[in-house]
N, C-alpha and C positions, 0 to 999 in steps of 0.2 A: 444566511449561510448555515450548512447544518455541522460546524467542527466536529461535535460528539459523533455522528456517521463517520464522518471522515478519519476520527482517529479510531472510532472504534473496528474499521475495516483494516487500518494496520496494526490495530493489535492483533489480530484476525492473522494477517500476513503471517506476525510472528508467532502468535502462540496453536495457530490451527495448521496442522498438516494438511487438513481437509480444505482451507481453503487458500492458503501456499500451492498448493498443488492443482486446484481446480483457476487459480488467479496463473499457471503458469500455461496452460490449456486455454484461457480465453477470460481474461482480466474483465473485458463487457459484461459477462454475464455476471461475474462474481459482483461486478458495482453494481447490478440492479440489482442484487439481496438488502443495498442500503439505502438510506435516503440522501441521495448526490444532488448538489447542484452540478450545472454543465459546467462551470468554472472546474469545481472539483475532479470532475470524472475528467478534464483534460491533462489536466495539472497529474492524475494518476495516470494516463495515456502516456502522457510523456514521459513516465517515471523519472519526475524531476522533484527531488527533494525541498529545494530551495523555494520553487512552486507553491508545494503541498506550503510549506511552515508559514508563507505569506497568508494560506487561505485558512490558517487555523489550527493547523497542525502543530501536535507536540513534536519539538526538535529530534529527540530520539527515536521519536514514531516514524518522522517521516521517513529515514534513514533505511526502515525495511523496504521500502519497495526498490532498493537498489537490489534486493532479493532476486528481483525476476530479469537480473540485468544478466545475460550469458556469463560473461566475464567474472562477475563478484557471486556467481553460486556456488565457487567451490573456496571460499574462504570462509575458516573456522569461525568467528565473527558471528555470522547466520546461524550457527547453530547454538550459541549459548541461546539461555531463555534467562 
């Protein structure tokens, strides 16, 4: 399992505009910039938190990919850092 990809693409989510915004455009390509297993890249497909923290993920990290959920983009929340 590669955790450190995995969390280091949500930290990614939260602290890069550049790839918050290119993850909101087409989430596949942004998981090939990392080293994913296919568990992981689905667990991120699915944007499901609970997923993500079983495969390794930090609790708080995983939390960003609700980011690219329609609904929870326009709560304050996402944009602290």
């Amino acid at each position: 399992m590669s955790a450190y990809e995995l969390n280091r693409l949500l930290f990614d989510l939260k602290m890069n505009a550049e790839t918050y915004n290119a993850a909101l455009a087409d989430l596949n390509a942004v998981m090939q910039r990392y080293d994913l297993t296919a568990e992981e890249q689905e667990g991120l497909g699915a944007r499901d938190p609970r997923k993500l923290r079983q495969l390794g993920a930090h609790g708080m990290l995983a939390l960003y990919i609700m980011r690219l959920h329609p609904e929870f983009r326009g709560n304050i929340y996402w944009t602290q850092k």
